[in-house]
N, C-alpha and C positions, 0 to 999 in steps of 0.2 A: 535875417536875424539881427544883424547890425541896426538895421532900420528900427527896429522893434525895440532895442534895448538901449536906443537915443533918444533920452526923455523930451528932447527940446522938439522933438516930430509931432507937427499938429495937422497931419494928413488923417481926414474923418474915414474911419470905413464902414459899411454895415455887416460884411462878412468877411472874416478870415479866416481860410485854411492852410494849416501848418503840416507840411507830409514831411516824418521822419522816418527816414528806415534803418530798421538794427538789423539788417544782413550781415552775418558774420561777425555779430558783435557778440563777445561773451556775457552773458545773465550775471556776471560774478561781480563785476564792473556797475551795473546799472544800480546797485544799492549807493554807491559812493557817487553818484553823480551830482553835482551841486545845480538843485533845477531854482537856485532862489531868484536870482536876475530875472531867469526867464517870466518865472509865475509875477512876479511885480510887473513887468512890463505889459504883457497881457492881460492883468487882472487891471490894470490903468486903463485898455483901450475897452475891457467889456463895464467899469464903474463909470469912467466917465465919456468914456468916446461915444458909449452905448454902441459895441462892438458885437455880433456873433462871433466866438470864437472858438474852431475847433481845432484838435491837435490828433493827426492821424498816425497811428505809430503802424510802423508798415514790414514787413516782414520778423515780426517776435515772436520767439517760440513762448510756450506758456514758464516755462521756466522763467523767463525775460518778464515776465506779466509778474510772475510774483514778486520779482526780486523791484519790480518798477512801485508795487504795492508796498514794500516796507520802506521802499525812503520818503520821507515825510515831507521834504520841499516840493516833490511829486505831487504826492498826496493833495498839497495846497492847491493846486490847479483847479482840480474839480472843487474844492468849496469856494475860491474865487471865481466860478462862473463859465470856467473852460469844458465845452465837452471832448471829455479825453475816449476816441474812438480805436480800435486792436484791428487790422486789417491782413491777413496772412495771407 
């Protein structure tokens, strides 16, 4: 994640997969998570690196899916070009 969110990184790639897991993490939390760093740095390597880039959220319960639906720096992912995948 470091790598990713050090703009000076000019390492080309054609695919990226991001596996996060919310095991155990409360749904009440994921509204307030600040995703804006992240979506910038990824939406830079899928605009200009021409990057696939997916992001696999990995053990969330659907409670966690909603609450990841109303925070809006989230949100921006998917219209920057990330496909956001639910894996349980």
């Amino acid at each position: 994640m470091a790598w990713l969110l050090d703009k000076s990184s000019e390492v080309l790639l054609k695919n990226l997969i991001i596996n996060i897991s919310f095991c155990r993490i409360n749904h009440s939390i994921l509204k307030d998570i600040d995703w804006s760093r992240l979506t910038e740095a990824l939406s830079a390597h899928v605009l200009c690196k021409s990057t696939c880039v997916e992001l696999r959220l990995l053990d969330i319960q659907p409670l966690g899916v909603e609450a990841l639906r109303e925070n809006d720096g989230f949100m921006n992912l998917a219209s920057r070009g990330v496909v956001v995948s639910y894996v349980s």
